[in-house]
N, C-alpha and C positions, 0 to 999 in steps of 0.2 A: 108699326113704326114707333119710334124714341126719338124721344125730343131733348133736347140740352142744350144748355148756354157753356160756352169755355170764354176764357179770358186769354184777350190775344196780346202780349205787348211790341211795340216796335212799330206799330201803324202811325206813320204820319200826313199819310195824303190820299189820293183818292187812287193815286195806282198801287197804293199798297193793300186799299179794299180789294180792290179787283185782284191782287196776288193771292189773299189769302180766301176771298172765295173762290178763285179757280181751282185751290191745290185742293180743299177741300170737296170744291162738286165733281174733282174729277176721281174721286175711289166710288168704286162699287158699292151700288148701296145706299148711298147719300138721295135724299129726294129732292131736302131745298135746304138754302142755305143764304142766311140771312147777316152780312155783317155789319156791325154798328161802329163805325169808325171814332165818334165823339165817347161811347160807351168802351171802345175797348174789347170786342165782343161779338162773339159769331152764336149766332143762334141755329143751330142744327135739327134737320130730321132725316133720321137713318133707320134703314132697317140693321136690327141684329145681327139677324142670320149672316149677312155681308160684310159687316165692320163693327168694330167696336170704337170707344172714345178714344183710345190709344193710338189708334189708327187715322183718327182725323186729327191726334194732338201731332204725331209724327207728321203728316201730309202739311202742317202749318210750320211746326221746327223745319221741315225739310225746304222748306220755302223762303227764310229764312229770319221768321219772325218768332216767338216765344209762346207757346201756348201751357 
């Protein structure tokens, strides 16, 4: 497992937590996913072999906040 912190912008509430942890826990690969609304900030553990950070930066762009 890899662990990482990204910087998310565009969160302002609490169902924008839950958007960008959902877009995030739902690729392959992701084990947990941690985000910090007042920080700005999603704390991740992912395995490799299944994804990379590109991939969970896209699953947050594609959601439609800023990673």
């Amino acid at each position: 497992m890899t662990d990482t912190t990204i910087k998310v912008e565009g969160m302002s509430c609490g169902h924008c937590q839950m958007a960008v942890t959902k877009a995030i826990s739902g690729l392959e690969g992701v084990s947990s996913v941690d985000v910090d609304l007042e920080k700005g900030e999603a704390a991740v553990s992912y395995d490799p072999q299944s994804t990379d950070i590109e991939a969970i930066k896209k699953a947050v762009n594609d959601a439609g906040y800023k990673a």
